[in-house]
C-alpha positions in Angstrom: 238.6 132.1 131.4 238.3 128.1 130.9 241.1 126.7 133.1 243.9 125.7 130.8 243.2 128.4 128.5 244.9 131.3 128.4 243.2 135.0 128.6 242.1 137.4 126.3 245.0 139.9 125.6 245.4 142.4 127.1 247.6 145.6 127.0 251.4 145.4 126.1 253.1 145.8 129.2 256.4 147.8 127.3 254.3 151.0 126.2 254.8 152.1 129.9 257.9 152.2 129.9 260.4 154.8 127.5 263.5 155.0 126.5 264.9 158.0 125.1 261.3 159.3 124.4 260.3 156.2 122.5 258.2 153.4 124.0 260.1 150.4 124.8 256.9 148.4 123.2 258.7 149.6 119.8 261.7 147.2 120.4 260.2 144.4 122.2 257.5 142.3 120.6 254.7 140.3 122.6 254.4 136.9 121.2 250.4 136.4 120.1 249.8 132.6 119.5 246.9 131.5 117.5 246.2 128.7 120.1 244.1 129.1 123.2 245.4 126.0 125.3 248.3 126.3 127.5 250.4 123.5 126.2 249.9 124.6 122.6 250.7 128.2 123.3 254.1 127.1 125.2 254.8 124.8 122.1 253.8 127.6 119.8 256.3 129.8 121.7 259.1 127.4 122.0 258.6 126.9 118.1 259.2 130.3 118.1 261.4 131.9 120.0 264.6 132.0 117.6 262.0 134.6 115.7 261.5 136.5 118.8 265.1 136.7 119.9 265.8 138.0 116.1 263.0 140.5 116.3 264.4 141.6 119.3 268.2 142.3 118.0 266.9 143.4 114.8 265.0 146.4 116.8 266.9 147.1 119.2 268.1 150.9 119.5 271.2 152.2 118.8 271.7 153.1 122.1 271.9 149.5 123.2 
């Protein structure tokens, strides 16, 4: 990895976790930006996040 850059991706940290049977990763999205360089990516995600926050109550269970 380039310092400044960020990583390759790697697994989704939510499919370890369940909820009622059903991975958590099915309710909570990992943001993938198209940019490599730190300062991009944060821009990318502050561009954004009112997406993710909609994904995220648009998904949620029932349950919640």
């Amino acid at each position: 990895m380039i310092v400044g850059e960020q990583d390759n991706k790697g697994k989704n940290p939510f499919d370890c976790f369940t909820l009622n049977g059903e991975k958590i990763s099915e309710y909570i999205k990992c943001f993938e930006s198209s940019y490599s360089t730190i300062t991009y990516v944060y821009d990318d995600i502050k561009e954004n996040i009112e997406d993710l926050i909609e994904y995220g109550i648009n998904h949620k269970p029932s349950t919640w």
